[in-house]
C-alpha positions as CSV (number, residue, x, y, z in Angstrom):
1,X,-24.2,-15.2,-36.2
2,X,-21.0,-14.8,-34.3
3,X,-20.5,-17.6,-32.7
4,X,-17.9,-15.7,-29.8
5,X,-20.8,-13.6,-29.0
6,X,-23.5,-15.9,-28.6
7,X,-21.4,-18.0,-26.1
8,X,-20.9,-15.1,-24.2
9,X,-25.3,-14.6,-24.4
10,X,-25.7,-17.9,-22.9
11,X,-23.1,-17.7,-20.0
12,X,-24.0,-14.3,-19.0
13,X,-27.7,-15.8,-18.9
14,X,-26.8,-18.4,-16.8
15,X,-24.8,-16.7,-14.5
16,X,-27.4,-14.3,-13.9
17,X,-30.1,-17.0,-13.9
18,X,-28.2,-18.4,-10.8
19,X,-27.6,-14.6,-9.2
20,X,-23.9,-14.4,-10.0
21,X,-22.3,-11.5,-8.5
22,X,-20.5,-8.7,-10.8
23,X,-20.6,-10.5,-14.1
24,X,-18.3,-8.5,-16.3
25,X,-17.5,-9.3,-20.0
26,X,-13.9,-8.3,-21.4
27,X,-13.3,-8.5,-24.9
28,X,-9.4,-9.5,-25.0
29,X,-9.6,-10.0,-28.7
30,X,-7.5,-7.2,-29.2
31,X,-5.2,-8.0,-27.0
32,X,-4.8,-11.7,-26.6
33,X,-4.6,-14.9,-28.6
34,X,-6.3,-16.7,-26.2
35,X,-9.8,-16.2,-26.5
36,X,-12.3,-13.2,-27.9
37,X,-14.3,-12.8,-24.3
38,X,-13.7,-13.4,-20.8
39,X,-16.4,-13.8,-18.2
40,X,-15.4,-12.7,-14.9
41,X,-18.5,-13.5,-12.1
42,X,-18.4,-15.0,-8.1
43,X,-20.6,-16.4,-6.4
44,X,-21.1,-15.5,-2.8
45,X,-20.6,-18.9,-1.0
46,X,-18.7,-22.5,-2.6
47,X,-22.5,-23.5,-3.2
48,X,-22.6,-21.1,-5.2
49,X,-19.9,-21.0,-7.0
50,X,-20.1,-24.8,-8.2
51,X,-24.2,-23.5,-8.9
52,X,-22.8,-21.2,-11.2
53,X,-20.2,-23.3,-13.2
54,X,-23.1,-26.0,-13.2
55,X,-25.4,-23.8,-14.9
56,X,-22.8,-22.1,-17.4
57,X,-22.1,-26.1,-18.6
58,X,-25.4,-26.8,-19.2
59,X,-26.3,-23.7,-20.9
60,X,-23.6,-23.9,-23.0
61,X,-24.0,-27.5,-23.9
62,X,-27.5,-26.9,-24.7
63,X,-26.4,-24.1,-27.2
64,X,-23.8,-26.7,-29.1
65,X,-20.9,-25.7,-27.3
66,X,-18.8,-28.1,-24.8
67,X,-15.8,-26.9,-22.1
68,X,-12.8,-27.8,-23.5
69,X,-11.0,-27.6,-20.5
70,X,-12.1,-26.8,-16.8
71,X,-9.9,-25.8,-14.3
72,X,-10.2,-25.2,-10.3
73,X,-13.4,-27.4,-9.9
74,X,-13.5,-29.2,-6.7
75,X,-11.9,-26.4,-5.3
76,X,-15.0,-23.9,-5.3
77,X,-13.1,-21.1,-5.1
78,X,-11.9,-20.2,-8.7
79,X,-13.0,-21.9,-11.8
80,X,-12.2,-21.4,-15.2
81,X,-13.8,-22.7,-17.8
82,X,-12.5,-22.6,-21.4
83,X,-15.2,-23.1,-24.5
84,X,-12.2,-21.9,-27.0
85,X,-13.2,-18.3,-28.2
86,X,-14.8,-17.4,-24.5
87,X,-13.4,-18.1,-20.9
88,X,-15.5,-18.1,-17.8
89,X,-14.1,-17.7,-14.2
90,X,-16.4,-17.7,-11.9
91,X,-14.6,-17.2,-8.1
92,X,-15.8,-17.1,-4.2
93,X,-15.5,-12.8,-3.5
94,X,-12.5,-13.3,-1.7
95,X,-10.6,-15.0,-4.7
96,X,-12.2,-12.3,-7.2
97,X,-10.3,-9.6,-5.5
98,X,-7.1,-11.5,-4.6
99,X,-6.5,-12.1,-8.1
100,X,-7.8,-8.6,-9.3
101,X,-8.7,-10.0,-13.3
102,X,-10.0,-6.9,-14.7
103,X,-7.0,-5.1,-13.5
104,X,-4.4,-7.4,-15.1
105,X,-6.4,-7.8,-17.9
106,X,-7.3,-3.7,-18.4
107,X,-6.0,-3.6,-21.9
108,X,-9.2,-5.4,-22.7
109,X,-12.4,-3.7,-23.2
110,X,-15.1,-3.7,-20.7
111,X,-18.4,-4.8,-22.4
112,X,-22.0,-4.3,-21.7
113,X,-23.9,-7.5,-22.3
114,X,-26.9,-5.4,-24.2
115,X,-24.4,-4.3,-26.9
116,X,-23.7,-8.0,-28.2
């Protein structure tokens, strides 16, 4: 099984378990080094948004995969979370359209979660 793919199974699970907002996969694969997905999802409150990240962890853990690096956390209003081959940010609403991700990052390709 790809490994990229199931990682991205698990967090979109959890982020939807937890009712996070928008969830959009990206597969930069193509076009980046970086990683083979991104996770874009907000949460509608800081609660929330800690909620989600919380719950993308655990899932992930759970499945034999640990963050390798987290970034934004105490802040609650943007945080990434790299597990190497997929990176999850998970933003407050007003962050996710400041920063505008699937815009900078349209050279990607938009992915529904059903075809993985």
């Amino acid at each position: 099984m790809d490994h990229s793919k199931e990682m991205v199974r698990l967090a979109y699970e959890a982020l939807s378990d937890k009712k996070g907002e928008d969830i959009r996969i990206i597969d930069i694969s193509q076009v980046s080094v970086l990683a083979d997905y991104f996770i874009i999802a907000n949460g509608s409150s800081e609660n929330q948004v800690k909620a989600l990240v919380d719950n993308v962890e655990e899932y992930l853990h759970k499945g034999g995969y640990e963050v390798k690096q987290r970034e934004g956390q105490g802040l609650g209003n943007w945080v990434l979370l790299d597990f190497g081959d997929l990176i999850v940010h998970v933003f407050d609403r007003e962050n996710r359209l400041f920063y505008d991700l699937e815009r900078i990052w349209s050279d990607g390709r938009t992915v529904e979660i059903e075809s993985l």
